[in-house]
C-alpha positions as CSV (number, residue, x, y, z in Angstrom):
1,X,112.3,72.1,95.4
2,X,111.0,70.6,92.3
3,X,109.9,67.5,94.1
4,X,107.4,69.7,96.5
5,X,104.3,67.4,97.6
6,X,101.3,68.9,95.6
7,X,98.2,70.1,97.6
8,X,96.2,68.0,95.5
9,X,94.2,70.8,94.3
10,X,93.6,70.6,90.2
11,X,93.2,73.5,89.0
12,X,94.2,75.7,85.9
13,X,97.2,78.2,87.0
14,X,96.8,81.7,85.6
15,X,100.3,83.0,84.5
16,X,99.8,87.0,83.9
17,X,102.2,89.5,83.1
18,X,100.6,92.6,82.1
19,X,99.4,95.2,85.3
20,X,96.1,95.2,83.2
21,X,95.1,91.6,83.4
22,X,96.8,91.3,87.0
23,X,94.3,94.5,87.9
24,X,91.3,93.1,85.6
25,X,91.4,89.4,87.4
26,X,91.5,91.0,91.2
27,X,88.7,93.1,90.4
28,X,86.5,90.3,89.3
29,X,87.9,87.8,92.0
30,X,87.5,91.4,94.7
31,X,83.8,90.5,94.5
32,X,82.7,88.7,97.6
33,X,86.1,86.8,97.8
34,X,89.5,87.2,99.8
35,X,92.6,87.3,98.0
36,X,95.7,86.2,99.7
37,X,99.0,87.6,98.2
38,X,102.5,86.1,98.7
39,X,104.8,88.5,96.5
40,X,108.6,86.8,96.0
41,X,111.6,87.2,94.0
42,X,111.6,84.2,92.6
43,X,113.8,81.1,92.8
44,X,111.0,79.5,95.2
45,X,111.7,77.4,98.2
46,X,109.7,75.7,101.0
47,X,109.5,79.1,103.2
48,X,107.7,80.3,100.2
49,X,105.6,77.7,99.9
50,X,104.9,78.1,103.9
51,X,103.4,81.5,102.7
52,X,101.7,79.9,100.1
53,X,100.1,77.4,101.8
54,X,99.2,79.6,104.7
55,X,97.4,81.5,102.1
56,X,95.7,79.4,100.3
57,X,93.7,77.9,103.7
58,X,92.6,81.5,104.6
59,X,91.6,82.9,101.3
60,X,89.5,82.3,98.3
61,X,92.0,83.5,95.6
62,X,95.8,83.2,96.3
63,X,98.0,85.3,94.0
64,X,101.8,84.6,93.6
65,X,104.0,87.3,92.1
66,X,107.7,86.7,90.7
67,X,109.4,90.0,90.4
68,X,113.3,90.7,90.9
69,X,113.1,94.2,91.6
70,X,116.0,96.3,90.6
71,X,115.5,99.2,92.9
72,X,116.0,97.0,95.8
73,X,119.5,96.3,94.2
74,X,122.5,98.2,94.4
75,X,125.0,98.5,91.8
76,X,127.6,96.3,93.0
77,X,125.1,93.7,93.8
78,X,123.8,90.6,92.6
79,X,121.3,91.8,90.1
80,X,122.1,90.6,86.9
81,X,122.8,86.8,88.7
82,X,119.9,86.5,91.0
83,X,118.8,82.8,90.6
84,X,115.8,82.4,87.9
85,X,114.1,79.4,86.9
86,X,110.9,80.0,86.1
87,X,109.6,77.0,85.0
88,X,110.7,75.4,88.3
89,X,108.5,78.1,90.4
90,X,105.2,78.2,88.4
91,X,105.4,74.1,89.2
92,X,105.9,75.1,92.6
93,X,103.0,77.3,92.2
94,X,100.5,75.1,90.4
95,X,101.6,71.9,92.6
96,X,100.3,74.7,95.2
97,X,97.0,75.2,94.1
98,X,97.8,79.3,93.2
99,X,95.6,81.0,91.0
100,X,97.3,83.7,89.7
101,X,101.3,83.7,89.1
102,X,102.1,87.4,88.4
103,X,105.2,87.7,86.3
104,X,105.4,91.4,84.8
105,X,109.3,92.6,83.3
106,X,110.5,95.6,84.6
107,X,109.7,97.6,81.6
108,X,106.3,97.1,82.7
109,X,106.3,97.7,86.8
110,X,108.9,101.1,85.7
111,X,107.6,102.8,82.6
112,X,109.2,105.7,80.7
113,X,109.5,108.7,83.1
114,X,108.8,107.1,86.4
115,X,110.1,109.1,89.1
116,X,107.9,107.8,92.5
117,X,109.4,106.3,95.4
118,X,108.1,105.4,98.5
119,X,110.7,105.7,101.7
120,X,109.8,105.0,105.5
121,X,111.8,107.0,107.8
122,X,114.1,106.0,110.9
123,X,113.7,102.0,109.7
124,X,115.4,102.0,106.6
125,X,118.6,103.3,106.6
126,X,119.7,100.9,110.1
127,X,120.8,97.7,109.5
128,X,120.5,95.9,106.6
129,X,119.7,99.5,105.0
130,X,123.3,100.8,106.3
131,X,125.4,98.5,104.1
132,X,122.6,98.6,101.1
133,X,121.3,102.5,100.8
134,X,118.2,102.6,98.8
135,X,117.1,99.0,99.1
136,X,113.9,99.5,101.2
137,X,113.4,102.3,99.2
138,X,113.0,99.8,96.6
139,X,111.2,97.2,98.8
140,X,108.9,100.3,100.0
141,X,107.6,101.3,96.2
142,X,107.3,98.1,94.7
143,X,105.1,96.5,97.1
144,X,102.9,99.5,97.3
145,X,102.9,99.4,93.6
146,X,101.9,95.3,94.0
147,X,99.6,96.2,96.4
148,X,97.8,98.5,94.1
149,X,97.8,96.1,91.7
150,X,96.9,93.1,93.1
151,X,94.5,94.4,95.8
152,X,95.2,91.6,98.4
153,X,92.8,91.1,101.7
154,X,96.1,89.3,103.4
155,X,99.8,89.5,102.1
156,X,102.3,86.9,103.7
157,X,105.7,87.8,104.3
158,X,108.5,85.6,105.8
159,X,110.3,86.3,108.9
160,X,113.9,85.7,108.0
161,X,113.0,89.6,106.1
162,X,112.1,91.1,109.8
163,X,113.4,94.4,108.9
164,X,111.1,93.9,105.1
165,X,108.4,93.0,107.1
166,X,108.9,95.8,109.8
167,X,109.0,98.7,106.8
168,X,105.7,97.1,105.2
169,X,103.9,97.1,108.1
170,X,104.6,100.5,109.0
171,X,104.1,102.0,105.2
172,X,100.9,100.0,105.3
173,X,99.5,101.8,108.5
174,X,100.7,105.2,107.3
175,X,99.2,105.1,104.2
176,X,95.9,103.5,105.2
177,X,96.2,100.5,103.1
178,X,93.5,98.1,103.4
179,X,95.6,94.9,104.0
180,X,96.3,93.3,106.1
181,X,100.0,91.7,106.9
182,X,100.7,88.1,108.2
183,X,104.5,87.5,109.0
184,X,105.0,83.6,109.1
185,X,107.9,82.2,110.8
186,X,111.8,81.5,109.5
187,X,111.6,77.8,107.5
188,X,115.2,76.0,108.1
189,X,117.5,73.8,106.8
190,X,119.3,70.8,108.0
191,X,121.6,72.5,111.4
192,X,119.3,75.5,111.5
193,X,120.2,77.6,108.0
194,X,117.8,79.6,107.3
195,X,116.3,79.2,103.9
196,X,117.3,81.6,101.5
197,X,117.1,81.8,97.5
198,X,120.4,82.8,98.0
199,X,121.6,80.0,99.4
200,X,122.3,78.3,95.7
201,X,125.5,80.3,95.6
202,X,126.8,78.0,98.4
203,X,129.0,75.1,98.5
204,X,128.8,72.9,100.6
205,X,131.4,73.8,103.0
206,X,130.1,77.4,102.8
207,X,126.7,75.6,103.9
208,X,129.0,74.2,106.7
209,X,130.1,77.7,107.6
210,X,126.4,79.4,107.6
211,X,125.7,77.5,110.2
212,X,127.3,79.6,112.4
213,X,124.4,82.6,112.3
214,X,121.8,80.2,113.8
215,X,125.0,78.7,116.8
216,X,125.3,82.6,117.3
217,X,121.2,83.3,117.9
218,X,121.0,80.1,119.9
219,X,123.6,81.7,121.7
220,X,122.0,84.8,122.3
221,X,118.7,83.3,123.4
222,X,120.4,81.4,125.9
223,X,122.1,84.3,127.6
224,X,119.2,86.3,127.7
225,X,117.1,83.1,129.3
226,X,119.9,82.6,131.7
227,X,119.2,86.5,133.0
228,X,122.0,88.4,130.4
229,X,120.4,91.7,129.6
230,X,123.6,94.0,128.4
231,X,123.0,93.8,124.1
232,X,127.5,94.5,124.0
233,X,127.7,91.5,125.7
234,X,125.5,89.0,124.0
235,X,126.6,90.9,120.4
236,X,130.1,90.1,121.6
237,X,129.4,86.5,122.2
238,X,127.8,86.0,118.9
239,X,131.0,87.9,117.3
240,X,133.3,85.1,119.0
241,X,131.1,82.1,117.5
242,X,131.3,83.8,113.9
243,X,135.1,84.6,114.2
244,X,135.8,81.2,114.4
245,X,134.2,80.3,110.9
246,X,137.2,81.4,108.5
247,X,134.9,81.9,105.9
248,X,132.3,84.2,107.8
249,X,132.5,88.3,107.8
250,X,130.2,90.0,110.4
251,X,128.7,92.8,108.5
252,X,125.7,93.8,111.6
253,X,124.9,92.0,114.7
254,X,122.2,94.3,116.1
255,X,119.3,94.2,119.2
256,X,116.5,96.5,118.5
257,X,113.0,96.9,119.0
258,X,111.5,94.4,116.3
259,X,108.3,97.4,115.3
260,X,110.9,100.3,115.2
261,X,114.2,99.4,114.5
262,X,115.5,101.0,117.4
263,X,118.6,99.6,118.6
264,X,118.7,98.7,122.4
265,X,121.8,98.9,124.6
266,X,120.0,96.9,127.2
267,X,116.9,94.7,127.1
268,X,113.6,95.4,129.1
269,X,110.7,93.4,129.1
270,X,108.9,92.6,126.3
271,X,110.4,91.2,122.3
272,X,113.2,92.2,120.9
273,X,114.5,91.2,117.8
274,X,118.4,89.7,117.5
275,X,119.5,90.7,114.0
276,X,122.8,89.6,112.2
277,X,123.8,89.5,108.8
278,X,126.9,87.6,107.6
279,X,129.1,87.5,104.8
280,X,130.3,83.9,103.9
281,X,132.5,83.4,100.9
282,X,131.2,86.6,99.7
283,X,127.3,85.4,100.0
284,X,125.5,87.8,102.4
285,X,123.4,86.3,104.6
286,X,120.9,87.5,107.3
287,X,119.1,85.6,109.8
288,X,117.3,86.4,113.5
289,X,115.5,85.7,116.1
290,X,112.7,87.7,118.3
291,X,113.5,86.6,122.1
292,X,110.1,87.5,124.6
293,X,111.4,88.7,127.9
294,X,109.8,88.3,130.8
């Protein structure tokens, strides 16, 4: 990643990490101008940069916050180890023309007392919000907070996160919030992988094994083009591709309605969204796909 083409746009990169100079440059930049918002965790690879680009050729101002969130962590997870390298990501980020990388600790996002949260309802405690309770609780508040903050026109999510990006969306119609949301599609790898800052914590043979959640999507797509409707059967044929990867543990393979959540038993016309998330030498992955059904 550190070898990213530039954009060829020269430029002086912002780095801010107080709320009060985040807030103070969008409301000078607000004036007459469209800011484009990508918010990460960090460890920045070329889906972000998809975001970023995408960002930067629709708005005047493109703000780019680094932020590992610990409410979106549980306590057995990978906190404390998340990758970091932030000198690698603001070059990322300047090579990419941004003008503001946000970068505030959590002292400063969470002061003394606070006690808000945001939850939406009936899509965050199904599928990846099963095995990790709480974590689009955290997703939820922190990207209203960023929101606040930042006051984006457009904020770019990826769609590897399709749950994340189906929880934003709705929070951002419920609460009237005046941005809008642009969900780009999955960046891959070499066989299919989908990229992942998580991916770091693979070897290679692990990389080897992760191939198998893209084999099992492709799978499912083509029984659902060659007429399969019946979810148990095309979850069952995915289950058989990722059973024979020694190093793979199927924690969900789900079919549900990609706006709600709602798991289907059979599909109808219209999208739905394939969902899986895999453990592979203790690295949890998640990958899908959204199949349009005739």
């Amino acid at each position: 990643m550190k070898h990213l083409p530039s954009r060829g746009k020269k430029q002086t990169m912002k780095v801010i990490r107080s709320i009060k100079a985040m807030s103070g440059f969008s409301s000078e930049a607000a004036a007459g101008r469209k800011i484009g918002f990508v918010p990460t965790m960090g460890a920045l690879h070329a889906g972000h940069v998809s975001l970023i680009r995408k960002a930067r050729r629709d708005n005047d101002a493109v703000v780019v916050s680094v932020f590992i969130n610990p409410l979106q962590f549980g306590p057995s997870e990978d906190f404390r180890r998340y990758p970091r390298d932030h000198a690698s990501d603001a070059g990322i980020c300047r090579a990419e023309g941004v003008d503001v990388l946000f970068c505030p600790s959590a002292q400063e996002m969470y002061g003394p007392g606070f006690r808000t949260f945001v939850e939406v309802k009936g899509m965050s405690d199904v599928l990846c919000g099963r095995s990790r309770p709480g974590h689009f609780r955290g997703v939820a508040t922190v990207v209203l907070k960023l929101f606040n903050i930042v006051s984006p026109r457009t904020a770019y999510f990826g769609a590897k996160d399709a749950q994340q990006a189906a929880v934003i969306k709705r929070m951002t119609a419920d609460l009237n919030l005046p941005v809008r949301i642009e969900v780009l599609p999955i960046v891959r790898g070499p066989g299919g992988i989908a990229l992942s800052s998580r991916n770091a914590y693979l070897g290679d043979n692990q990389k080897e094994q992760a191939l198998c959640l893209f084999r099992s999507l492709r799978e499912a797509a083509r029984l659902v083009e060659a007429g399969e409707r019946r979810s148990s059967r095309i979850k069952e044929s995915m289950r058989r591709i990722i059973s024979g990867c020694p190093q793979a543990e199927t924690d969900y393979i789900e079919i549900v309605d990609p706006r709600t959540m709602k798991t289907l038993k059979s599909i109808g016309g219209g999208k739905c969204l394939v969902a899986l998330a895999v453990r592979v030498g203790g690295i949890r992955l998640i990958d899908n796909v959204t199949l349009d059904v005739k």
